[in-house]
BATINU-626024 format. One record per residue (C-alpha): x negated, z, y. Coordinates in nm, 3 decimals, padded with zeros to 5 digits. Layout:
% BATINU-626024
+---------+---------+---------+
:       x :       z :       y :
+---------+---------+---------+
:       X :       Z :       Y :
...
+---------+---------+---------+
% end
This chain:
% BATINU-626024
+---------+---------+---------+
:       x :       z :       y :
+---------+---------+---------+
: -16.045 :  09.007 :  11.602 :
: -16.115 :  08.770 :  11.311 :
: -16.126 :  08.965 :  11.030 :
: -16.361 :  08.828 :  10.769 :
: -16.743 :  08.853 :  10.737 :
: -16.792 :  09.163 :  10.799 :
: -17.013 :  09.458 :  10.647 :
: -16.735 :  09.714 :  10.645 :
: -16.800 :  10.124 :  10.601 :
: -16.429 :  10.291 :  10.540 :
: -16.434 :  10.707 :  10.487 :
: -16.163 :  10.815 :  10.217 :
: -16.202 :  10.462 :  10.079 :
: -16.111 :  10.561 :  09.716 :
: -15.721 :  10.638 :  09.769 :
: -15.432 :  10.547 :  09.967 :
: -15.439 :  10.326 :  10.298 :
: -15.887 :  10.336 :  10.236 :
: -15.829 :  10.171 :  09.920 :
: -15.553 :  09.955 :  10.009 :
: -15.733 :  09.834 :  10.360 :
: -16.050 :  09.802 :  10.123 :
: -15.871 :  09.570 :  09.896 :
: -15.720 :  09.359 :  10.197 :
: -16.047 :  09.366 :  10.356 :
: -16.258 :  09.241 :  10.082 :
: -15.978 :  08.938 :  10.000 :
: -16.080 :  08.883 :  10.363 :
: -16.466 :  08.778 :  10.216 :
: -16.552 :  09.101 :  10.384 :
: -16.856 :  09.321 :  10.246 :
: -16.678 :  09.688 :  10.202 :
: -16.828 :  10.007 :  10.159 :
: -16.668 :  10.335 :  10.055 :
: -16.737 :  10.700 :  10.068 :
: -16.556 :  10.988 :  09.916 :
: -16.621 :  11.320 :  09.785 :
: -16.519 :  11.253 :  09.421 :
: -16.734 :  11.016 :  09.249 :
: -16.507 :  11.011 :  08.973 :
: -16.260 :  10.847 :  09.225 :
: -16.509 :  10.662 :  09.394 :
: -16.588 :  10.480 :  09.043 :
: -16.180 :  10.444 :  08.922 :
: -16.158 :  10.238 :  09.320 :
: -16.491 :  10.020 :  09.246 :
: -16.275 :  09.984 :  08.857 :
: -16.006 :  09.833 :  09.075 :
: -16.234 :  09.639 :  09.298 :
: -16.548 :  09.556 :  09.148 :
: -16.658 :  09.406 :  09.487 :
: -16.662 :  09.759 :  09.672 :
: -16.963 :  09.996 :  09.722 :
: -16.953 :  10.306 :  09.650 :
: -17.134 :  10.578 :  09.789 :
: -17.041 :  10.970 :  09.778 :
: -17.074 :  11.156 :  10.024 :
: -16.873 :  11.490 :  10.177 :
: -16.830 :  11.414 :  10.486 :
: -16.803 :  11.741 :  10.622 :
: -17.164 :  11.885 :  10.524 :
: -17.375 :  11.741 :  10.829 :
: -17.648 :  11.674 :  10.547 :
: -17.461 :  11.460 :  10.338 :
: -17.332 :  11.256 :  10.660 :
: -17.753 :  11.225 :  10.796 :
: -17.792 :  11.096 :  10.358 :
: -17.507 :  10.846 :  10.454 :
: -17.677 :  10.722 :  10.773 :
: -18.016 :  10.683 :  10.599 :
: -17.887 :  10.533 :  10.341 :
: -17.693 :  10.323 :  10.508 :
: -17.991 :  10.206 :  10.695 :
: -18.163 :  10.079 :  10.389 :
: -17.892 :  09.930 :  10.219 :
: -17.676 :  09.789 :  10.464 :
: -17.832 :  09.748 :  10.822 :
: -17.592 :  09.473 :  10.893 :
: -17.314 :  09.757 :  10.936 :
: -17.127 :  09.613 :  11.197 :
: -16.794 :  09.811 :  11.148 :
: -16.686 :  10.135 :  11.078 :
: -16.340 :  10.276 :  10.963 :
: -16.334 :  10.648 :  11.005 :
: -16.008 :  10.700 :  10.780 :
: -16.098 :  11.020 :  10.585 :
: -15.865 :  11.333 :  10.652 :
: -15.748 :  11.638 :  10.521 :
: -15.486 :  11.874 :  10.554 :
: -15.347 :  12.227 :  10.528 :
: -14.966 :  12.244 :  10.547 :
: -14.930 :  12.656 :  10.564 :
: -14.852 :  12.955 :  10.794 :
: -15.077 :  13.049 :  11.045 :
: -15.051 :  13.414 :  11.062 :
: -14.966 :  13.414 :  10.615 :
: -15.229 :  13.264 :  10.470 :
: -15.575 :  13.416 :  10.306 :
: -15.928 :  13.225 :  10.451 :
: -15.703 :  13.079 :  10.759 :
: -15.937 :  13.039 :  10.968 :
: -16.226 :  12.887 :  10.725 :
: -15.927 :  12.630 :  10.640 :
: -15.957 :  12.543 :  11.024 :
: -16.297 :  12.487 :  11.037 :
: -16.299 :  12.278 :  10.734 :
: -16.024 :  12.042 :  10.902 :
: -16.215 :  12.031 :  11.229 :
: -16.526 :  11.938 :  11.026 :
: -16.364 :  11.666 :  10.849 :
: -16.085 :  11.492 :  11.094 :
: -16.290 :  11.572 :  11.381 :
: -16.670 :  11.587 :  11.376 :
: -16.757 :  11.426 :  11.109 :
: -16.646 :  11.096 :  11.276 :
: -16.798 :  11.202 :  11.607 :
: -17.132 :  11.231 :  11.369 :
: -17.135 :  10.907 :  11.215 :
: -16.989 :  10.726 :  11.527 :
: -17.325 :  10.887 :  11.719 :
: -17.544 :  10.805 :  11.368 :
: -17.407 :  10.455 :  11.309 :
: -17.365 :  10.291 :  11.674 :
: -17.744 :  10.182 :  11.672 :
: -17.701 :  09.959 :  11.364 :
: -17.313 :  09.848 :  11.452 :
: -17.419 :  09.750 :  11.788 :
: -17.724 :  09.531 :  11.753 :
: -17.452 :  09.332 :  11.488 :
: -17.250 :  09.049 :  11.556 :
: -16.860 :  09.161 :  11.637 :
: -16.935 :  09.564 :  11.600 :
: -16.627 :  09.777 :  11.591 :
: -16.566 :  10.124 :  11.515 :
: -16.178 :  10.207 :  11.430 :
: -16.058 :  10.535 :  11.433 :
: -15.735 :  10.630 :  11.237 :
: -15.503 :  10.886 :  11.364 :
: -15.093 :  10.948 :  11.338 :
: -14.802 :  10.951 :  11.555 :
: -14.812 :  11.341 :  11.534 :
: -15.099 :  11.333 :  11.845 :
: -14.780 :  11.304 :  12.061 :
: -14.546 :  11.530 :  11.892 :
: -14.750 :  11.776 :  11.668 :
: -14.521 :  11.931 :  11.290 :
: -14.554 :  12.251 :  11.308 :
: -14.630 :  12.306 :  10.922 :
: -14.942 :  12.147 :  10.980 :
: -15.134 :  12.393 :  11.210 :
: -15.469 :  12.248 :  11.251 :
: -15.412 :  11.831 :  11.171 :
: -15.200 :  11.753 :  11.470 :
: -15.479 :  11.924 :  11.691 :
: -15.757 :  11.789 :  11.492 :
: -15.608 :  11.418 :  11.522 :
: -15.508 :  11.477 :  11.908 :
: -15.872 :  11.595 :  11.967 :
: -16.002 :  11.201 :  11.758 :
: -15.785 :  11.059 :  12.009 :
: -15.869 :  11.156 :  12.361 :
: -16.263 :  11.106 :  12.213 :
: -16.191 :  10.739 :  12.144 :
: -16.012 :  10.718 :  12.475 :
: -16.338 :  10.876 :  12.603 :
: -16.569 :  10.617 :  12.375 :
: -16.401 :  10.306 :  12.481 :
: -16.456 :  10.402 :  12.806 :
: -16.795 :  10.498 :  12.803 :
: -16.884 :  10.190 :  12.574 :
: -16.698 :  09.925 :  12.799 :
: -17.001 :  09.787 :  12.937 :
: -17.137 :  09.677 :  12.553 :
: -16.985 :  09.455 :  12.297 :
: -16.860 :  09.719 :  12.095 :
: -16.476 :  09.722 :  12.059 :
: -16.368 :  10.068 :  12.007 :
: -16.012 :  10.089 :  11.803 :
: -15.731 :  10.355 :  11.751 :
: -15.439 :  10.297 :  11.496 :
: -15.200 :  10.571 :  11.466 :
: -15.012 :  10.582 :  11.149 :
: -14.702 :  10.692 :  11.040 :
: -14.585 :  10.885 :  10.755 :
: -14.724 :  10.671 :  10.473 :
: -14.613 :  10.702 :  10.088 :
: -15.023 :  10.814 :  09.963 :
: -15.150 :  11.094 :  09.734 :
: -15.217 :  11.291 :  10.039 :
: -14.881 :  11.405 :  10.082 :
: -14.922 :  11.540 :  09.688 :
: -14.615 :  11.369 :  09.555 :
: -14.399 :  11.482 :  09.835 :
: -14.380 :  11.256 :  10.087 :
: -14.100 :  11.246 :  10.381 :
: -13.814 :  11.026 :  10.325 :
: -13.926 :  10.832 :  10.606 :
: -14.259 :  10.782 :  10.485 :
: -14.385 :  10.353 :  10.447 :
: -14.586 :  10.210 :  10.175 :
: -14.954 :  10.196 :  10.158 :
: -14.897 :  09.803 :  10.175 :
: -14.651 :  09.779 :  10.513 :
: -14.862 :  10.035 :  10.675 :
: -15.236 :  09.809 :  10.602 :
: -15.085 :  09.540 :  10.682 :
: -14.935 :  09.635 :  11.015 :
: -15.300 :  09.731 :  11.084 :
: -15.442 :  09.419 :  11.012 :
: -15.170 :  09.217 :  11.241 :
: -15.263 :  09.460 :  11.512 :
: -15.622 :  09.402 :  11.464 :
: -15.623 :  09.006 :  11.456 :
: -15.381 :  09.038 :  11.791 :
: -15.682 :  09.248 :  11.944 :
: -15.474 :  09.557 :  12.011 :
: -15.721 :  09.869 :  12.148 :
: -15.440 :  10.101 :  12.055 :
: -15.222 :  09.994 :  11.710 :
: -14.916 :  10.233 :  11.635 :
: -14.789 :  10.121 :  11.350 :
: -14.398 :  10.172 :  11.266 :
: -14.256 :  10.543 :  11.281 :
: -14.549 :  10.644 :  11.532 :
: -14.496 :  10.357 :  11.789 :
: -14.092 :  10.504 :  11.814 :
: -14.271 :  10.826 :  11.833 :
: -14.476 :  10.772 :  12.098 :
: -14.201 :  10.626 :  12.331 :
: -13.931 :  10.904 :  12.233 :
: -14.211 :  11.193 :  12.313 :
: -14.266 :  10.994 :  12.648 :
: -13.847 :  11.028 :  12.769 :
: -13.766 :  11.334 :  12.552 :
: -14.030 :  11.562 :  12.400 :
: -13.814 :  11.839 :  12.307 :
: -13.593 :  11.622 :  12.098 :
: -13.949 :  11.431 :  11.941 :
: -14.013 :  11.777 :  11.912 :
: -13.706 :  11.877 :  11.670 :
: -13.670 :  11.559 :  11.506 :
: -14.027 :  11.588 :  11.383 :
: -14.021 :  11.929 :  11.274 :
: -13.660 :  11.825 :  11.081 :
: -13.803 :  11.597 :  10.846 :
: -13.719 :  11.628 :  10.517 :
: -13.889 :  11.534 :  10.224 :
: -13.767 :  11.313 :  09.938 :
+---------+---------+---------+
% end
């Protein structure tokens, strides 16, 4: 994939790898578009980057993601990529915590259908435009789930047999449908805690990028490619050493 010229929407663009890939993409002469649910951070990224649009947008209320496609449609009809990178997470106990359950649904809502909505919303524009791609983000842990994260590992291992599903079902256009699984990566997402193992923002984006100008379908960057090949010949140790991790 050449990577440059592009019109370029990224969810969760304002922090971590979103705003680091943004940054990388737009010294790329790529047109990059962000959405987030703070438009406080949305406007301290576009501070950053003056280049980057901004648009906010929850992307777990189905109303604010049919705002984004309309909008979207007026704006920037030349959308011919997008980067479904927004996540969240609940690290707590199952069977200990208060509002458990609405905590799932929000997490399914964000990691999973929200990018099956805008995926379905957006593919009319990104198709009829020259190199479409849509690129879904997930993590290592779709092979070998932590277990202090009840609802992500499923969420993200639900994101990944779809795209499997997608790229199949979209072989016969011109749409290249992407998957990069991530590692631990040092971002505020892990709230100042990060695993010891954990990459930068900057080895993990650009690991991406490599993958994506060698025209990789499937991109595990780092800790999650030795993931996926230890879960393959031992899953109970992946298992244990995943669920060992310590943080810093």
């Amino acid at each position: 994939m050449k990577l440059s010229n592009h019109t370029i929407l990224i969810t969760g663009g304002s922090s971590g790898i979103g705003l680091e890939l943004s940054r990388r993409l737009i010294e790329k002469k790529n047109k990059v578009i962000i959405c987030g649910r703070s438009e406080e951070q949305l406007q301290a990224a576009q501070y950053q980057i003056p280049e980057l649009e901004i648009v906010k947008c929850d992307i777990s209320d189905e109303n604010q993601c049919r705002h984004l496609r309309d909008w979207i449609g007026k704006k920037f009809p030349e959308v011919n990529m997008l980067i479904n990178n927004a996540a969240i997470v609940h690290k707590t106990d199952f069977f200990n915590t208060d509002n458990i359950i609405e905590m799932a649904k929000k997490e399914v809502e964000t990691n999973f259908m929200a990018p099956l909505r805008l995926i379905h919303d957006l593919f009319p524009y990104i198709q009829k435009n020259t190199n479409p791609a849509i690129i879904n983000i997930t993590t290592g842990l779709i092979y070998t789930p932590r277990a202090d994260y009840p609802f992500y590992n499923a969420t993200k291992a639900a994101l990944h047999s779809f795209t499997q599903v997608l790229r199949k079902q979209t072989e016969s256009s011109n749409v290249q449908i992407i998957e990069v699984m991530f590692p631990a990566v040092k971002t505020p997402w892990h709230k100042g805690n990060p695993p010891k193992i954990a990459i930068s923002t900057e080895k993990a984006v650009q690991e991406m990028l490599e993958g994506l100008e060698k025209g990789k379908s499937e991109i595990r960057i780092a800790g999650a490619n030795l993931l996926y090949k230890i879960s393959r010949i031992a899953p109970k140790f992946a298992f244990k050493k995943v669920n060992n991790l310590k943080n810093k």
